[in-house]
C-alpha positions as CSV (number, residue, x, y, z in Angstrom):
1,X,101.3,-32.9,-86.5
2,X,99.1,-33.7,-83.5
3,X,97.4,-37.2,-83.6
4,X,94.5,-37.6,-84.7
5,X,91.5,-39.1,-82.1
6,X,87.9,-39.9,-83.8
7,X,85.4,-39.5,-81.5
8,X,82.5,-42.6,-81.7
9,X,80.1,-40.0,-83.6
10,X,82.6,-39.4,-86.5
11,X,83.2,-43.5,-86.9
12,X,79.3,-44.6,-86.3
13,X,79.0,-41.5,-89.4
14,X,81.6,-42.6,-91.1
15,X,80.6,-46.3,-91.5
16,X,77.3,-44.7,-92.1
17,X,77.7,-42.3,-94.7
18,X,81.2,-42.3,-96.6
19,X,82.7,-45.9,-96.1
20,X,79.9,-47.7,-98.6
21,X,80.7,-45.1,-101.1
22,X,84.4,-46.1,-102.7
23,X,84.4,-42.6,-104.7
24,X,84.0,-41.0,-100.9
25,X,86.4,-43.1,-99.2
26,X,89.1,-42.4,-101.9
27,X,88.4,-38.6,-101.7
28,X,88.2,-38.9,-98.1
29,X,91.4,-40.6,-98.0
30,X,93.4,-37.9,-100.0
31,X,92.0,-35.1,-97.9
32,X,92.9,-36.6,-94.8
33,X,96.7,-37.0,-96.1
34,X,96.9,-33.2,-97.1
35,X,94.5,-32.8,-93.5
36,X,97.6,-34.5,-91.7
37,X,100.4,-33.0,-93.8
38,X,99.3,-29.4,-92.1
39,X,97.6,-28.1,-95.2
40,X,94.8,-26.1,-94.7
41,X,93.9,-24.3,-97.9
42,X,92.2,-25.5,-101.4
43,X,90.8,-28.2,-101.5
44,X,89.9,-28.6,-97.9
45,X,89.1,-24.9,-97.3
46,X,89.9,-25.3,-93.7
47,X,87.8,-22.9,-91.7
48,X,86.1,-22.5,-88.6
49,X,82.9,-22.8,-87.1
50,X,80.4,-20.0,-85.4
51,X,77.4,-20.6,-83.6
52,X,76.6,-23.6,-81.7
53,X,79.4,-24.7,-83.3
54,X,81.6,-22.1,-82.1
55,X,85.4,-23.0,-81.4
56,X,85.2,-26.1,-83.5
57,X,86.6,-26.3,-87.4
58,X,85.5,-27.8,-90.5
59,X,86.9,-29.1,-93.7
60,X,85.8,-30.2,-97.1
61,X,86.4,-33.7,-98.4
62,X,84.0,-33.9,-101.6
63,X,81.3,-31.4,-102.7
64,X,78.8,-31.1,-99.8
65,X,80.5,-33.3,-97.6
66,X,82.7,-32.1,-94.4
67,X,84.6,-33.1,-91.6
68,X,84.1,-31.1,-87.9
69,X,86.9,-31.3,-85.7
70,X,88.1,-29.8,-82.7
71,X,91.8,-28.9,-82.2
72,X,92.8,-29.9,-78.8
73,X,96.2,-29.1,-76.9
74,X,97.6,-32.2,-77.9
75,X,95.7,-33.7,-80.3
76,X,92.7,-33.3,-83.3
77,X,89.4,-35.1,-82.7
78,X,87.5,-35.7,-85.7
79,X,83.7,-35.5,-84.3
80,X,81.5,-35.6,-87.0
81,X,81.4,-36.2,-90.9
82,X,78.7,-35.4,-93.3
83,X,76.6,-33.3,-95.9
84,X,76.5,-29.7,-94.8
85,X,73.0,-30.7,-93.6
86,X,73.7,-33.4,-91.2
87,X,76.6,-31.8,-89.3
88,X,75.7,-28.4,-89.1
């Protein structure tokens, strides 16, 4: 598995959003394991992106909210983490 890079976004987000929420952080947690064990399919639904978005991919951590990444060469940057509202 490539590393795994978070871009300032994702973190400044992340504290934001998910970290004050233990119910988020746990699911966030699991999905990230299956994220880095190279599974792609349900629950994350790994997909990608179109649009101004275009080239970059998404998954699911809880309900509404989703992690956007973009696969590099060498590594995975996680750029931004959300409700489907505030990332896309």
């Amino acid at each position: 598995m490539k590393p795994v890079r978070r871009h300032r976004n994702f973190e400044k987000n992340f504290r934001k959003r998910i970290a004050p929420n233990p119910k988020l952080l746990l699911q966030f947690e699991d999905r990230l394991e299956l994220f880095l064990s190279g599974f792609r399919g349900y629950p994350l639904d790994d997909h990608s992106l179109s649009g101004k978005l275009i080239g970059k991919r998404a998954f699911s951590v809880a309900g509404d909210i989703r992690v956007i990444y973009e696969e590099l060469e060498d590594s995975i940057i996680f750029i931004d983490i959300g409700t489907h509202n505030q990332v896309y």
